[in-house]
N, C-alpha and C positions, 0 to 999 in steps of 0.2 A: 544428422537428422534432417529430413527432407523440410524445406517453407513451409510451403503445404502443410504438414503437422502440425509445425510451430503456431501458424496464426489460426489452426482453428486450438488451440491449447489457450490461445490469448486471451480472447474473449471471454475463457471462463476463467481461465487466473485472477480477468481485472478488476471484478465486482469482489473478489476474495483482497486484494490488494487495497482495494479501497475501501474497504471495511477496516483493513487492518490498522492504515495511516489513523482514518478518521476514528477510534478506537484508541491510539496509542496519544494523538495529538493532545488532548488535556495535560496528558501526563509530561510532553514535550512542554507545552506551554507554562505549565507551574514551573520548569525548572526552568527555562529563560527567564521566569520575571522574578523568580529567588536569587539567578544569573544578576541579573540585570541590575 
């Protein structure tokens, strides 16, 4: 797959990426501090 593609693919992967983290992070965070 050519660069070119790839970085115009990025920019809209990264707001979808960052939804995801910040979306799953609570759920990370309860279990480190039941971890912890």
């Amino acid at each position: 797959m050519p660069e070119t593609r790839e970085s115009a693919t990025l920019p809209r992967m990264k707001p979808l990426l960052t939804e995801l983290i910040s979306a799953s992070l609570p759920a990370v965070e309860r279990e480190a501090g039941a971890r912890g």
